[in-house]
C-alpha positions in Angstrom: 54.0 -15.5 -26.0 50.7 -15.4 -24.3 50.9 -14.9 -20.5 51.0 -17.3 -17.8 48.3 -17.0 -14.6 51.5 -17.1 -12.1 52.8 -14.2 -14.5 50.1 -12.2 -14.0 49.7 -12.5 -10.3 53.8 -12.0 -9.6 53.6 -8.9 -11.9 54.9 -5.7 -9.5 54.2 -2.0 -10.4 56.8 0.3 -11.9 57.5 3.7 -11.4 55.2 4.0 -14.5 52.4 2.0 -15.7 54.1 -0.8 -17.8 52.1 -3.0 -19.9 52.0 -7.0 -20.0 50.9 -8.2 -23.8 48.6 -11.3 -24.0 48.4 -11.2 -27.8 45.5 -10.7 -30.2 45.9 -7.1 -28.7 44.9 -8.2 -24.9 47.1 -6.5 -22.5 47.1 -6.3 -18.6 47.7 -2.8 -17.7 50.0 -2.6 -14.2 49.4 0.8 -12.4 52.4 2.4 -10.0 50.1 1.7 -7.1 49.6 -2.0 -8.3 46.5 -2.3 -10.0 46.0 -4.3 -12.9 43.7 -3.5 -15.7 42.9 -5.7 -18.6 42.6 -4.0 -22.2 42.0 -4.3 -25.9 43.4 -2.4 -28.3 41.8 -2.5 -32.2 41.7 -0.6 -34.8 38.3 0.9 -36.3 38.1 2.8 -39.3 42.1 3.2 -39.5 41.6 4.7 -36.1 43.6 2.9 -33.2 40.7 2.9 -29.8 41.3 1.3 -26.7 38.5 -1.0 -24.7 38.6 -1.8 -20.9 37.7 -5.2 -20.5 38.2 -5.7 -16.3 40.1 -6.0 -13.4 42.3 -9.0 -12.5 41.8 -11.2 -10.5 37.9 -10.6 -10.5 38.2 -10.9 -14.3 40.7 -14.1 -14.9 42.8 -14.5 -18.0 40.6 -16.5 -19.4 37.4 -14.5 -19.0 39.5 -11.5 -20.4 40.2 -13.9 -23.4 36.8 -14.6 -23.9 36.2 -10.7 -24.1 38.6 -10.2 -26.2 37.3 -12.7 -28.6 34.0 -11.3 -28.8 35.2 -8.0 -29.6 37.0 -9.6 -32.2 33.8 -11.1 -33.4 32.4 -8.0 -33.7 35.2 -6.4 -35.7 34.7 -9.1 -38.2 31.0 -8.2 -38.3 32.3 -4.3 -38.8 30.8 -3.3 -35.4 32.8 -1.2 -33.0 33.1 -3.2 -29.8 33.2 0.1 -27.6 30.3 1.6 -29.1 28.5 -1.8 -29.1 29.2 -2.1 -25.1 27.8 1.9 -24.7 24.5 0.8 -26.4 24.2 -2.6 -24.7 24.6 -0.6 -21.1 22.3 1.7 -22.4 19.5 -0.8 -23.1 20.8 -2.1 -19.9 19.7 1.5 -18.2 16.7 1.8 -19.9 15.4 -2.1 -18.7 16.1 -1.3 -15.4 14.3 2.1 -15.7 11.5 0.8 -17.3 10.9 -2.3 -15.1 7.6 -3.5 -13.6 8.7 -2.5 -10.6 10.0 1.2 -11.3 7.2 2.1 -13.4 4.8 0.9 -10.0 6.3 2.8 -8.0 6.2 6.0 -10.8 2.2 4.8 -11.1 2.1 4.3 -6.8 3.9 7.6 -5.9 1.4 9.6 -8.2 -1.9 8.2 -7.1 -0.8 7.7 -3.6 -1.8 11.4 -2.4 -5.4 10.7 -3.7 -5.8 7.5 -1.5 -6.5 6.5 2.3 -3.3 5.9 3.9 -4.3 2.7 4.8 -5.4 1.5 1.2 -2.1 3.1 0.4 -0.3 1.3 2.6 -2.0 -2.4 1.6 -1.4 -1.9 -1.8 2.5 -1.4 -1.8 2.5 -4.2 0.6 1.0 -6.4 -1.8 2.9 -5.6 -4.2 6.2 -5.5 -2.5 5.0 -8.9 -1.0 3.3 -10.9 -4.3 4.9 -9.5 -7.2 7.8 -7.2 -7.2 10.1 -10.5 -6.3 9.1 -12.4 -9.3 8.1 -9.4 -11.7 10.2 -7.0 -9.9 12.8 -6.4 -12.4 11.3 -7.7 -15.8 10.7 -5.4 -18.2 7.3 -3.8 -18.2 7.2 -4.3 -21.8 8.2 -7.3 -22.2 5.6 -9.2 -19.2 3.3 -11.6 -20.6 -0.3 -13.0 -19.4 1.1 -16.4 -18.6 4.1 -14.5 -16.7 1.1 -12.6 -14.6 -1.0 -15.5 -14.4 1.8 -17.9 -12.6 2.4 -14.3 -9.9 -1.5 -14.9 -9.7 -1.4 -18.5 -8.9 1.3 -18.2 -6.2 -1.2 -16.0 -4.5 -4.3 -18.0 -5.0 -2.9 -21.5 -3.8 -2.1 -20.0 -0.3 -5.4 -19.4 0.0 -5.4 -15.7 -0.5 -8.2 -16.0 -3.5 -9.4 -12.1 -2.7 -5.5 -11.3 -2.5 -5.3 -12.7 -5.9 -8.1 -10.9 -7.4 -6.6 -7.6 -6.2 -3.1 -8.5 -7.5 -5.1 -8.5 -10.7 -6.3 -5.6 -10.5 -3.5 -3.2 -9.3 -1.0 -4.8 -12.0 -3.6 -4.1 -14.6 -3.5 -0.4 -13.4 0.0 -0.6 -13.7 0.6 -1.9 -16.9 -2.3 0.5 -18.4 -0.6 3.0 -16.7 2.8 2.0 -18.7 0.8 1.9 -21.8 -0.2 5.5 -21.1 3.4 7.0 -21.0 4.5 5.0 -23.5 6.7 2.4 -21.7 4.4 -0.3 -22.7 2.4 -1.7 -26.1 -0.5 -3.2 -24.4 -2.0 -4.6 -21.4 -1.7 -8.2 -21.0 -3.7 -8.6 -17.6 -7.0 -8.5 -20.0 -6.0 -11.9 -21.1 -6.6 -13.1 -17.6 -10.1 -12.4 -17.4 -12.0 -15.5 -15.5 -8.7 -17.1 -15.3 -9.1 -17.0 -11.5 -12.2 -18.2 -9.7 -14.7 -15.6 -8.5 -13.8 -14.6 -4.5 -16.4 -14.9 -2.3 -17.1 -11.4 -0.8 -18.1 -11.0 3.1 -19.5 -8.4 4.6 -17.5 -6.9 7.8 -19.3 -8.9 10.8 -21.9 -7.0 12.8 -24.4 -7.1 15.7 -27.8 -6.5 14.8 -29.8 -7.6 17.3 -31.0 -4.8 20.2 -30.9 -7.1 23.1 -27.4 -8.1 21.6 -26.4 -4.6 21.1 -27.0 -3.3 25.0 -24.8 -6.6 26.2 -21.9 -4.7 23.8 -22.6 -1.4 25.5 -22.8 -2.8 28.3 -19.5 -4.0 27.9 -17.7 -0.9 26.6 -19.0 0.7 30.0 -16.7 -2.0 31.6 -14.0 -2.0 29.1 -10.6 -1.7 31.1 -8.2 0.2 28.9 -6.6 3.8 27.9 -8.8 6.2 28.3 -8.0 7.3 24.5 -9.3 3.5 23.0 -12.1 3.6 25.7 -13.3 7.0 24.2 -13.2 6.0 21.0 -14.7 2.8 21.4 -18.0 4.6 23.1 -18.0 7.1 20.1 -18.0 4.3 17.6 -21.4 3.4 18.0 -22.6 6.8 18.5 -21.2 8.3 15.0 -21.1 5.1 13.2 -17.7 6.7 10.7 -15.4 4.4 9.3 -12.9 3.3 11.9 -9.8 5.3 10.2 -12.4 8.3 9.7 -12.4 7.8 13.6 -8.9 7.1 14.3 -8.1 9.7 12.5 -10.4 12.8 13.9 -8.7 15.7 14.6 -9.6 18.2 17.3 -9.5 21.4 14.4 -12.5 19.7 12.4 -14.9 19.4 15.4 -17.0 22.1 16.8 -18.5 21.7 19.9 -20.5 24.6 20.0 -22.4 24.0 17.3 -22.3 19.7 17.9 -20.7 19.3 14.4 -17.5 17.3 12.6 -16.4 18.5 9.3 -13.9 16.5 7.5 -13.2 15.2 4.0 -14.0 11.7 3.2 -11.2 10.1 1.0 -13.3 7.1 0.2 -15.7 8.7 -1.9 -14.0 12.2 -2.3 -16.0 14.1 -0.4 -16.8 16.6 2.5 -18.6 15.1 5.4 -21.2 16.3 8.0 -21.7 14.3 11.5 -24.0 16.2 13.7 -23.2 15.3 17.4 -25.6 14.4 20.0 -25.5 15.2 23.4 -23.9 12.3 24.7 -21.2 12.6 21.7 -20.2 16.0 22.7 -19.8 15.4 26.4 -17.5 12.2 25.6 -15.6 15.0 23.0 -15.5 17.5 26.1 -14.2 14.6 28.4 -11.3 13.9 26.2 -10.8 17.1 24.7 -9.6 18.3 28.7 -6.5 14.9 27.9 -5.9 15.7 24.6 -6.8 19.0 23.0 -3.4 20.1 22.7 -2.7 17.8 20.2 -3.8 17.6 16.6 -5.9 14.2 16.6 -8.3 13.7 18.8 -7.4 10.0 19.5 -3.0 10.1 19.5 -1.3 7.0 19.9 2.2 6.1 21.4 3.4 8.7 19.3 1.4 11.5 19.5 2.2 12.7 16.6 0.2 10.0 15.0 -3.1 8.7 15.5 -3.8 5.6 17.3 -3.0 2.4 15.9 -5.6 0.9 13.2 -5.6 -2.3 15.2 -6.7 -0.4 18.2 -10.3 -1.0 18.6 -10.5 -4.5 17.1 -7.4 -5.2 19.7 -10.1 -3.6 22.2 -13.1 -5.6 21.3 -11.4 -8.9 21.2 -10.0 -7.8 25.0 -13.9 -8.4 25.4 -14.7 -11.7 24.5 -15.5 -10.3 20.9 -15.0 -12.4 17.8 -13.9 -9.9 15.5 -13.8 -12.1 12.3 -17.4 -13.4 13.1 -18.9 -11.2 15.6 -18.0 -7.8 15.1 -14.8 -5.2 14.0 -14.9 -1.6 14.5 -16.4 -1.1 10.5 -19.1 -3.2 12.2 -21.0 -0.5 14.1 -22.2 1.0 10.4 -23.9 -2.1 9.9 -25.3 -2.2 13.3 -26.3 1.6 13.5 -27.9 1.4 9.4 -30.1 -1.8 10.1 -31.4 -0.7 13.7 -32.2 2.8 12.5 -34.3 2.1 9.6 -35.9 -1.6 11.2 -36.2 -0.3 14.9 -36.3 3.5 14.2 -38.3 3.4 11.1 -35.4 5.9 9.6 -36.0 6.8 6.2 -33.0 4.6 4.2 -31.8 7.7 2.3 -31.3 9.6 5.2 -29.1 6.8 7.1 -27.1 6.6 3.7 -26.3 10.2 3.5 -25.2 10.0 6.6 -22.9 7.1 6.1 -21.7 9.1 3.4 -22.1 6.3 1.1 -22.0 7.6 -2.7 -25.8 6.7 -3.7 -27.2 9.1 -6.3 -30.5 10.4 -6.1 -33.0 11.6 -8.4 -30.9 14.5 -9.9 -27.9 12.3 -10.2 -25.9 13.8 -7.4 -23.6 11.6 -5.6 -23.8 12.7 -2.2 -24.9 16.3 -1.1 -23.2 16.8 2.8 -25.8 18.7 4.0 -28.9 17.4 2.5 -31.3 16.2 4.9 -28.9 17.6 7.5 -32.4 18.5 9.7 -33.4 15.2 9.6 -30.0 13.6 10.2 -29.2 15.7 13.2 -32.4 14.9 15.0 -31.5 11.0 13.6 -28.2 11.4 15.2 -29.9 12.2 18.9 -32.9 9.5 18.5 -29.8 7.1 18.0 -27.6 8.5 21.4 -31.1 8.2 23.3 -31.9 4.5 21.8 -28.6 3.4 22.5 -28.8 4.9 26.3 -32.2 3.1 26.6 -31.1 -0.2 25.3 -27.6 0.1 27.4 -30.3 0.8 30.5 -32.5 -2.1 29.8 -31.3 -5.1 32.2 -29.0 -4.2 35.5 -26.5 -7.4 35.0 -23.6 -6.5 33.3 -22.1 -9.8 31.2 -18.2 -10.2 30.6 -17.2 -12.1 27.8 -13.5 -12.3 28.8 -11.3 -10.9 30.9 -10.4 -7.3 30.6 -6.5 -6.4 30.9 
């Protein structure tokens, strides 16, 4: 007779484990220490084998039925149920190991060491953020254009077009990277190709003007903050680096003697010269008494780590500064390569060597560290000296907002 539900929950253990017979070769299974087990046994090949099916009550007696049917099913079809059920969780494993989301973070973890941490950092973001919840766990091999294209479109009707466009671009690396190790037949993020509007690129906001230049340096003199962001903020202008190149200086690549930082540049892959002026290196000596027993030159609240990315934008808005129309901390490039060349009359391939921008020259050479390293020293010092004459040009000292 086939068992009842109140049969199966009033079963008690035995010294042994006793069996309770459902028919059609179902059986609950009762352990001595009361745990009940629901089984099929079949024959296969004149061979009796055994199949666990679940544990009551999470599986009831009619989902073990249903099991129990299937296998039955099977049989019929001359396919062994337990080998069926190893090969299913096997495709099972191999979906899960070959998801869109475990082959990014295989593709992530082996180009991470070769980026900025902080392009590092925004790209798992954005993909942790804008597709791992919707792509996450399909797999790789199996993700379509129009899949892609609806991630896309979540993206680009927030507003986030440029987001969007970047999505694009790190899932097609992705997916080109599964095609590579053979987890993946093709690419489908080619498909997509115009299927989102063109973004709108903007430059990172800037102050170009002289007479608008000494009111900033003006106001860095009467910046009231940490001695560390003040520092750096009056060195920003004088170098003109990339703010993380800045943030992350460290005390073993400068050399005061000889007025000279040395580091690599992971932007464009290279090794980087910034000859120091005067004014530079007595700022450096300043802070180097405050902080030269530790590795970076500008540590933050742990200082273990540099200072936080947000630091000097936090610092200029503190001013009165717009940063998203007036200037950011990537803004004193701008500043420092259009005064030099329209105020200085700086030759433009010097000022882009020593941005260390990858502009190839007649020879085809990328970016040489020490070419025109005469020139770009004595560049460096006619820059400290303008920027000491245009900070000196008017007495009145103009706060934009108050300083905390």
């Amino acid at each position: 007779m086939p068992l009842t539900n109140i049969e199966v929950q009033k079963a008690k253990p035995a010294a042994k484990a006793k069996r309770l017979f459902d028919g059609g070769g179902l059986y609950l299974e009762i352990s001595p220490t009361g745990g009940k087990l629901w089984r099929l046994k079949y024959r296969f090949n004149g061979k009796e084998k055994r199949l666990a099916i679940g544990i009551f009550p999470a599986i009831s007696i009619a989902a073990a039925r249903k099991h129990r049917d299937a296998a039955r099913e099977l049989l019929a079809n001359e396919i062994d149920p337990g080998v069926h059920r190893k090969l299913r969780k096997a495709q099972q494993a191999d979906r899960a190991a070959n998801s869109f989301e475990a082959i990014a973070r295989e593709w992530f973890a082996k180009y991470q060491p070769t980026w900025a941490a902080s392009h590092a950092d925004k790209i798992i973001k954005r993909l942790e953020n804008d597709v791992f919840p919707w792509l996450g766990g399909q797999p790789i091999a199996e993700i379509t254009a129009p899949q892609l294209l609806k991630v896309l479109r979540r993206v680009e009707v927030r507003g986030a077009l440029d987001t969007a466009h970047r999505v694009h671009q790190n899932c097609g690396q992705i997916l080109r990277y599964a095609v590579a190790t053979g987890r993946a037949e093709r690419d489908p993020s080619g498909d997509l190709r115009g299927a989102l509007p063109p973004a709108k690129h903007t430059h990172f906001p800037s102050i170009t003007e002289p007479d608008q230049v000494a009111e900033l340096l003006r106001a860095l003199d009467a910046f009231r903050g940490t001695h560390i962001v003040k520092a750096a903020l009056h060195l920003a202008p004088l170098v003109f680096v990339r703010p993380g190149e800045l943030r992350e200086a460290k005390w073993e690549d400068i050399d005061l003697v000889n007025a000279e930082w040395r580091y690599f540049v992971t932007k464009t892959k290279t090794d980087h010269v910034v000859p120091l002026a005067r004014q530079t290196v007595e700022i450096l000596r300043e802070l180097h008494a405050l902080t030269g027993h530790r590795v970076h030159v500008f540590p933050g609240r742990d200082p273990r780590k540099p200072m936080s990315d947000a630091a000097l934008n936090a610092a200029l808005r503190r001013m009165g500064y717009d940063t998203r129309t007036e200037i950011t901390g990537h803004g004193f490039r701008a500043m420092a390569r259009t005064i030099l060349h329209q105020e200085l009359g700086i030759a433009p391939e010097i000022i882009e060597h020593q941005l260390a921008h990858a502009v190839p020259d007649a020879l085809g050479t990328a970016y040489n560290r020490t070419k025109f390293i005469k020139q770009r020293k004595a560049m460096m010092q006619q820059w400290a000296d303008y920027l000491d004459t245009l900070k000196a040009s008017a007495d009145v000292v103009t706060l934009r907002g108050r300083a905390a």
